[in-house]
C-alpha positions as CSV (number, residue, x, y, z in Angstrom):
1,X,-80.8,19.2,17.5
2,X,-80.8,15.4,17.2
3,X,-77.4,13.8,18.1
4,X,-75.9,11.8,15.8
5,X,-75.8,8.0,16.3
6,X,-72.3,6.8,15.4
7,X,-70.5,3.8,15.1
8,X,-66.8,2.5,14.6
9,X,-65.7,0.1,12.3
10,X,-62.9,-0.6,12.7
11,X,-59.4,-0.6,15.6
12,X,-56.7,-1.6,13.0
13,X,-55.9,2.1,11.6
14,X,-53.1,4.8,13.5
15,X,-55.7,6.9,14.1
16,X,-58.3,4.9,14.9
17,X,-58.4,4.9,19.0
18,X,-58.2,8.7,18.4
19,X,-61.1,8.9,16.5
20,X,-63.2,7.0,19.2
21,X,-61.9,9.4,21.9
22,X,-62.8,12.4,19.9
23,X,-66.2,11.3,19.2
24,X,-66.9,10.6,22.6
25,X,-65.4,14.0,23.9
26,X,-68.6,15.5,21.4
27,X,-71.1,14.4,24.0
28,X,-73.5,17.3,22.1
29,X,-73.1,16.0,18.4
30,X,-72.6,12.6,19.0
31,X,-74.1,9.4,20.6
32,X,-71.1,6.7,20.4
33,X,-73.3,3.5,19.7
34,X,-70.8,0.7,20.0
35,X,-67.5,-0.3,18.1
36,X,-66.2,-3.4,16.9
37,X,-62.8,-4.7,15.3
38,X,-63.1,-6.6,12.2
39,X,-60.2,-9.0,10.7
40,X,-57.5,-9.8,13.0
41,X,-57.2,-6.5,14.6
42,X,-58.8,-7.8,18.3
43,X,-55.8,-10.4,18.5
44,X,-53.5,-7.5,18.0
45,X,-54.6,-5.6,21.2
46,X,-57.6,-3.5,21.9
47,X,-56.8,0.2,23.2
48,X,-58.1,0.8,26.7
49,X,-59.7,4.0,25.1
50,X,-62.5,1.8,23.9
51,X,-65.7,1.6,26.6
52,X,-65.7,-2.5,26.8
53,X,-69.7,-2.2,27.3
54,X,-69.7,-0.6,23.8
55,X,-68.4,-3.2,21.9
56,X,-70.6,-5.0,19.0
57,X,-70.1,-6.6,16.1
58,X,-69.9,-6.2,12.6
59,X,-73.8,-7.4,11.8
60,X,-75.1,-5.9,15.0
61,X,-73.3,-2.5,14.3
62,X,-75.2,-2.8,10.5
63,X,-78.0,-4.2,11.9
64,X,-78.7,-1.2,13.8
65,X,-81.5,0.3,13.0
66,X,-81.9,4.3,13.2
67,X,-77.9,4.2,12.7
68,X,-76.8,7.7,11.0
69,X,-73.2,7.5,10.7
70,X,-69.7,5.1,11.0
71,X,-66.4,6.0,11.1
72,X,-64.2,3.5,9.3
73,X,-60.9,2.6,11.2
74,X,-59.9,-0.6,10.0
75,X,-56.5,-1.6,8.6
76,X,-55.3,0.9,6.1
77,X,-56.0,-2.1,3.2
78,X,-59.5,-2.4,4.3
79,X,-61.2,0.8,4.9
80,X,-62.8,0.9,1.3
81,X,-64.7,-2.8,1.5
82,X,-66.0,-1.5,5.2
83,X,-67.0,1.8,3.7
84,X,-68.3,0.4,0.8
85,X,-70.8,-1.8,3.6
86,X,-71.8,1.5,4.9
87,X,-72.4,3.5,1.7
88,X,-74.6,0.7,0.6
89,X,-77.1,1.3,3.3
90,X,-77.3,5.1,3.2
91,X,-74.8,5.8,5.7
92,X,-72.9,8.8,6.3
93,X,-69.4,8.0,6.6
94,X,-65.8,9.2,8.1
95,X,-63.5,7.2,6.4
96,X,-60.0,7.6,7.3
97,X,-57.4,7.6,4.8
98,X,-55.8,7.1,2.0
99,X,-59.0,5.0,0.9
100,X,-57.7,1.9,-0.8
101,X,-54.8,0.5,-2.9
102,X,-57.2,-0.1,-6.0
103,X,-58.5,3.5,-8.2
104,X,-62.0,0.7,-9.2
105,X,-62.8,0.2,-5.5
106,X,-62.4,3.9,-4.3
107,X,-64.2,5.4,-7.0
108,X,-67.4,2.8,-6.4
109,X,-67.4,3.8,-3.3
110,X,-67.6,7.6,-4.6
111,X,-70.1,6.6,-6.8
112,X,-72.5,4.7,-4.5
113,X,-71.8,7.7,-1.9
114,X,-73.2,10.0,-4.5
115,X,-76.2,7.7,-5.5
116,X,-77.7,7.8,-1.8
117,X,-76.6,11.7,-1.3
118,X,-74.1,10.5,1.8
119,X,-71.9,12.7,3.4
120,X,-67.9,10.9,2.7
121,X,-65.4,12.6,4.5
122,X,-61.4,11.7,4.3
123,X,-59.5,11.6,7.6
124,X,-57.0,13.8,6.2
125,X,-57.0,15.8,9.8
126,X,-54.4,18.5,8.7
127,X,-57.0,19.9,6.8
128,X,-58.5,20.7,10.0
129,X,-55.1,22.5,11.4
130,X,-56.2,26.0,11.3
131,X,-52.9,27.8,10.5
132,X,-52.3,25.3,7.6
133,X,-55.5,26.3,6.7
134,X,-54.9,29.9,6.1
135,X,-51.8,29.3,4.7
136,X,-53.8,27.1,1.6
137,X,-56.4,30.0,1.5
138,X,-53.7,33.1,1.4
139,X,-51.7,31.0,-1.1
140,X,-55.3,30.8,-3.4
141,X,-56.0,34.0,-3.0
142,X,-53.0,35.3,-4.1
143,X,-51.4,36.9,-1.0
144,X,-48.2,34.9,-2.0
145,X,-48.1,36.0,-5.8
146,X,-47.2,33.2,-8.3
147,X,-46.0,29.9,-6.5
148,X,-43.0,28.4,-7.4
149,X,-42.5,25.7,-4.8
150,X,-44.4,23.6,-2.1
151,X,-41.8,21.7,0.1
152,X,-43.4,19.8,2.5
153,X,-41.9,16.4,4.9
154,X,-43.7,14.2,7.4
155,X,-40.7,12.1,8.9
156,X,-40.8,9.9,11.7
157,X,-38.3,7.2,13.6
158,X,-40.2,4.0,13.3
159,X,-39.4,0.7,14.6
160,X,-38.3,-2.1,12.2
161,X,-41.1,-4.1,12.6
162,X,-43.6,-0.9,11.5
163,X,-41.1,0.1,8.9
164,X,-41.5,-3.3,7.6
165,X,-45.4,-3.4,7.5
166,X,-44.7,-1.2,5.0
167,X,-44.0,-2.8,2.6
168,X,-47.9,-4.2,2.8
169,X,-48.5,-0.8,0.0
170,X,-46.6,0.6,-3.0
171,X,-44.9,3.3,-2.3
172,X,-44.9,2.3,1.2
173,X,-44.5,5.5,3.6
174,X,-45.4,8.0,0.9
175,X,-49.1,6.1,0.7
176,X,-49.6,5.7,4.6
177,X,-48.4,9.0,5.8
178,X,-47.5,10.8,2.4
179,X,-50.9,11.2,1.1
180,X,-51.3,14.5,3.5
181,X,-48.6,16.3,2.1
182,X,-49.9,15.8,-1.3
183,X,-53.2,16.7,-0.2
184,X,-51.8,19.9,1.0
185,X,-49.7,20.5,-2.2
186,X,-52.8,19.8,-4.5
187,X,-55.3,22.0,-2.1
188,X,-52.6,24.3,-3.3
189,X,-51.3,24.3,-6.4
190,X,-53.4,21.6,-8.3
191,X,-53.0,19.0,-10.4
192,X,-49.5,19.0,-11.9
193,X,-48.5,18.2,-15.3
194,X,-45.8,15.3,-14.1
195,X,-45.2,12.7,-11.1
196,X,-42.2,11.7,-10.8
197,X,-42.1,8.6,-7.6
198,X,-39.1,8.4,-5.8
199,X,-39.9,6.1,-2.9
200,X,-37.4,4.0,-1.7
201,X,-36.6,1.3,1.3
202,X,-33.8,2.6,3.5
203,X,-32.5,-1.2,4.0
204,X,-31.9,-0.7,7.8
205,X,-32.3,-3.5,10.2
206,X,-33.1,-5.6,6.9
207,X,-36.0,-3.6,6.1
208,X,-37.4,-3.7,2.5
209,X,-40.5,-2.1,2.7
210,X,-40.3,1.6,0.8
211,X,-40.0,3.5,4.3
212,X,-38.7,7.0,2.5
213,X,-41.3,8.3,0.3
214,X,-40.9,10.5,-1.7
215,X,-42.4,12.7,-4.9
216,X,-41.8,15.1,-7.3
217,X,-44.7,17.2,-8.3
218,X,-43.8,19.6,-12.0
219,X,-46.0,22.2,-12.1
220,X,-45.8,25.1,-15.1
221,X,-43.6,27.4,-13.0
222,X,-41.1,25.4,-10.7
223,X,-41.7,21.9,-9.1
224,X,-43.0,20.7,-5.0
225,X,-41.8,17.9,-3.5
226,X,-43.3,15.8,-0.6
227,X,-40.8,13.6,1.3
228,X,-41.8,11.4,4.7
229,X,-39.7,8.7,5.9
230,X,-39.8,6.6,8.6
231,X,-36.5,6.6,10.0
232,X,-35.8,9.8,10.8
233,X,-33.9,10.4,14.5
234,X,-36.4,13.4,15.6
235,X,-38.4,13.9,11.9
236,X,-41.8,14.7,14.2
237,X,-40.1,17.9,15.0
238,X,-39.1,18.7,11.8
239,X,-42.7,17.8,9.7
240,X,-42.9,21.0,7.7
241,X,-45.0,22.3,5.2
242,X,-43.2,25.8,2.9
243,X,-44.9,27.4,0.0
244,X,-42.6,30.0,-1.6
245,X,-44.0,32.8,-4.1
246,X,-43.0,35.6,-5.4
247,X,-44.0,38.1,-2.9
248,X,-43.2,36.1,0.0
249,X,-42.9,32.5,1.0
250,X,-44.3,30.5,4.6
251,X,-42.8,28.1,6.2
252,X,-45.1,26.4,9.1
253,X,-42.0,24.2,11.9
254,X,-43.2,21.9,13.2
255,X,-46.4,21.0,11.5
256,X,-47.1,19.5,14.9
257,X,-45.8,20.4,18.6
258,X,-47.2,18.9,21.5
259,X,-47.5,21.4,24.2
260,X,-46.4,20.9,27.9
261,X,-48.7,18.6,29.9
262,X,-50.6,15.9,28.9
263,X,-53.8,17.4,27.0
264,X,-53.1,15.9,24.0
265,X,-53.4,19.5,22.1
266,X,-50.9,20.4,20.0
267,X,-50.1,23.9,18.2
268,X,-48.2,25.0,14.9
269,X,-45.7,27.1,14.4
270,X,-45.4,29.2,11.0
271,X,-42.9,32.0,10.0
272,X,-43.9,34.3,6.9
273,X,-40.9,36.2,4.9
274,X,-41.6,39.1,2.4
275,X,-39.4,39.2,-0.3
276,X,-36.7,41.8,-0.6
277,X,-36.0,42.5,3.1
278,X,-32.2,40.4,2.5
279,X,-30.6,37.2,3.3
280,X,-30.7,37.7,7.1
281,X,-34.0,38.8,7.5
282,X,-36.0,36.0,9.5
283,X,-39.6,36.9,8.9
284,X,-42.3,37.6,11.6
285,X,-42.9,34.6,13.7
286,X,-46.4,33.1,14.9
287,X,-47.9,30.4,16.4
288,X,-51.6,28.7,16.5
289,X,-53.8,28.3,19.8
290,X,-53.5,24.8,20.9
291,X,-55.9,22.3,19.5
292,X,-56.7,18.6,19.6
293,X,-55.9,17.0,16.2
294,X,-59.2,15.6,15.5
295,X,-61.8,17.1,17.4
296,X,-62.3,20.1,14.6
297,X,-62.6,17.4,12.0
298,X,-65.0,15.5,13.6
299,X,-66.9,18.0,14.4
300,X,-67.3,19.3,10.8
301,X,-68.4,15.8,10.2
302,X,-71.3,16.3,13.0
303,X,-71.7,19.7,10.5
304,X,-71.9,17.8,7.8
305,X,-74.6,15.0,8.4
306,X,-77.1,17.9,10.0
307,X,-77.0,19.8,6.3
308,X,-75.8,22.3,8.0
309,X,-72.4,23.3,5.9
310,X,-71.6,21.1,2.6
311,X,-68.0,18.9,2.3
312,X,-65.8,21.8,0.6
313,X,-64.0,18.5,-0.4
314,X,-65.9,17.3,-3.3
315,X,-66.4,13.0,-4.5
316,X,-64.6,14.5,-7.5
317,X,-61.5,16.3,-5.8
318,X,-61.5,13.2,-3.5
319,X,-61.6,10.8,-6.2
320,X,-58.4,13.0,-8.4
321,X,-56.6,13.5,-4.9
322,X,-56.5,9.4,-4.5
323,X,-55.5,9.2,-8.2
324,X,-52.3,11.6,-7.7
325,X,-51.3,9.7,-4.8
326,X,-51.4,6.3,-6.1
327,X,-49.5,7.7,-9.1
328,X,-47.0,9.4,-6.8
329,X,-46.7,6.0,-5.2
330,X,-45.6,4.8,-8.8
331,X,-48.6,3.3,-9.9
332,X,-49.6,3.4,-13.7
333,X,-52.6,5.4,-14.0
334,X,-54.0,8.5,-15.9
335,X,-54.4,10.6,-12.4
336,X,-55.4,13.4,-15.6
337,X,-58.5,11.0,-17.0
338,X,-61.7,12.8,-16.3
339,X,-63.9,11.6,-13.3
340,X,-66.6,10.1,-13.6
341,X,-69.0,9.9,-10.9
């Protein structure tokens, strides 16, 4: 099998150094090209993950000439334009997320994406946690009868200074880190019938960008919530994802836990209850292999590009996913409008 030749665009986003390092751990699927930081994001500080020797940039990386893929790291407010770049020439993109601030420039890029028959995949790497994963698929197959809830948080302590870069996106916390949990809630339950935002700014250290996010999903038979702040005293330990039905109800705590060592692998924690057993009853308690965060997902991008599996995320979910979260942010838009692609 060919390996694929990949590029970054891109140092500016959380995840981006992470992204590099898992590529280049997939020796097998991948042949790192070069990298290049776009904007101001060099002046910021470059990562010493990054192989010096690699770097390129912008034109040469698009100048490249049997280039299959990029991932797109930039700053979270311009990933769609560098996408966009790379959807116009065929490419087969990882893109991390939300997408973009603007509904027009995401769905453009899902519409030139399905012009050239690219692969597009989100960086939304919980959906690569496998004991999240069967959680979604138990809770659409039934195994939790009728749903009535999804409570999920994402918290976090961070400095004032990120707290306040913020403030660069409505919604603010909900739209940088939020967007998973309503990803997970949606996978889930759908699209509801009502978003109600609730994001504001804690106004600590003088801080005025929106860093608690938060949403309220109304679905036909109980409403979800998705909360994430950003100054939360220990909130990384208490990330959580808990779907309750009617024959039992999950509760995964933490979403994340680093294990002992310095791996970089982490593992989930999840605790199921059946209904009916009483108020003390704690459930039967599990816990997921340890994993890196990223290398599943970027593997299933590898996947992906050889036409060997097909993106069980579709442009059109992708596209409805990014209108939910822009509404939960409080944007005015008709998330319910039909697609078109």
């Amino acid at each position: 099998m060919k390996r694929i030749r990949i590029a970054q665009i891109g140092i500016g986003h959380d995840h981006a150094a992470d992204t590099y390092q898992s590529l280049s751990r997939l020796p097998e699927l991948y042949e790192v090209v070069g990298w290049c930081p776009v904007s101001d994001e060099a002046e910021r500080g470059i990562s010493p993950r990054y192989r010096a020797e690699n770097r390129l940039t912008l034109d040469e990386i698009l100048a490249i000439p049997d280039l299959d893929a990029v991932a797109v790291e930039t700053d979270d407010w311009n990933l769609t334009e560098y996408a966009q770049m790379a959807a116009e020439r065929g490419l087969d993109i990882h893109m991390d997320k939300p997408g973009a601030a603007s509904q027009e420039a995401f769905e453009t890029l899902a519409r030139t994406v399905k012009v050239h028959g690219s692969v597009l995949q989100l960086g939304y790497m919980y959906r690569y946690n496998t004991m999240i994963g069967k959680v979604i698929s138990d809770a659409k197959r039934g195994v939790y009868g009728d749903i009535c809830s999804v409570e999920t948080h994402m918290d976090c302590e961070h400095p004032a200074e990120k707290r306040q870069w913020l403030s660069h996106f409505q919604g603010g916390m909900l739209y940088f880190l939020g967007c998973h949990l309503i990803d997970l809630t949606v996978q889930i339950q759908g699209v509801p019938e009502q978003i109600i935002p609730l994001s504001v700014s804690s106004g600590f250290d003088g801080v005025t960008g929106e860093d608690i996010g938060m949403t309220v999903f109304r679905y036909p038979k109980g409403v979800s919530f998705m909360k994430t702040s950003a100054c939360e005293p220990g909130g990384f330990m208490r990330r959580q994802l808990v779907v309750t039905g009617q024959k039992c109800s999950a509760e995964l705590r933490p979403l994340e836990e680093y294990i002992p060592g310095d791996s970089g692998k982490l593992i989930t924690r999840m605790r199921i209850c059946e209904a009916g057993r009483g108020w003390h009853y704690d459930g039967e308690h599990s816990a997921s292999e340890p994993a890196d965060r990223y290398d599943a997902m970027m593997a299933d991008f590898a996947a992906m590009i050889q036409r060997e599996k097909e993106n069980p995320f579709t442009l059109e979910y992708e596209c409805r996913l990014h209108r939910i979260i822009l509404a939960a942010c409080g944007a005015d838009i008709d998330y319910k409008a039909p697609i078109i692609l």
